[in-house]
N, C-alpha and C positions, 0 to 999 in steps of 0.2 A: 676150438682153438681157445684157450687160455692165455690172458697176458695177464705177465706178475710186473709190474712198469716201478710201483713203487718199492720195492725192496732196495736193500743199500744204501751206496750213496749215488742213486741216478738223479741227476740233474734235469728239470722241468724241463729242460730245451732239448737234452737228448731224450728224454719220452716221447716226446713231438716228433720230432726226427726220425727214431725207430717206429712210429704208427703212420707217419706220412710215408716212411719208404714202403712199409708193410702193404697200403693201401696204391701206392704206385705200382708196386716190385709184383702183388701177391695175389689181394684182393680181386682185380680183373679177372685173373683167371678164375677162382672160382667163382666168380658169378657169371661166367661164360659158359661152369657146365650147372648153374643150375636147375635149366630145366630138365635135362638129360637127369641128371641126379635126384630129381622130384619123381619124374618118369617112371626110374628103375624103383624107385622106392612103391610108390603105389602098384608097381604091377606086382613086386613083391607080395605085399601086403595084403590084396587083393581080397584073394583066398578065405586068408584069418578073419579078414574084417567080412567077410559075407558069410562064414562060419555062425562069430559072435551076432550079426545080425538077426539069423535066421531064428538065435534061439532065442532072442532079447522079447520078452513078453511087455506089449506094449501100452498103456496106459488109456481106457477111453479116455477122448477130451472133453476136458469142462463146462460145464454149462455157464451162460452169464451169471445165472446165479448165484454160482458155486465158488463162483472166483470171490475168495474176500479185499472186501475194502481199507485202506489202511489211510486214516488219518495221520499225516507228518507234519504237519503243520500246527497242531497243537502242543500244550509240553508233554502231554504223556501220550503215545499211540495209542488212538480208538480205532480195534475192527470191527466193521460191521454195526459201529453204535452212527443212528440217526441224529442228528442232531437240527435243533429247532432254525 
């Protein structure tokens, strides 16, 4: 859903007006089917994303050591520099 509110000459009080009625008038409903519409969508997708999964080559994880350090609290970023 796209609102254009400011083009023309709409006046700030009917912008208001046209988004309060929207959210009285319009809003409820779809948030009524949202989960139904999450639902349908994941069972869709389901498939694709177990697809891409399967083939997704997965990175070992890092050791503490490997993880670098990063000084931000100095003026220039130090990684991995010791400092006395």
């Amino acid at each position: 859903m796209i609102f254009l509110q400011q083009a023309g000459r709409n006046q700030h009080d009917h912008i208001c007006q046209s988004l309060e009625l929207f959210a009285s008038e319009v809003m409820g409903e779809f948030k009524a089917q949202v989960a139904a519409r999450e639902a349908a969508k994941a069972a869709e997708l389901a498939p694709y994303i177990a697809a891409a999964m399967a083939r997704k080559v997965f990175m070992p994880a890092l050791a503490d050591a490997d993880i670098p350090v990063v000084k931000a609290s100095v003026a220039k970023a130090e990684v991995n520099a010791m400092r006395p």
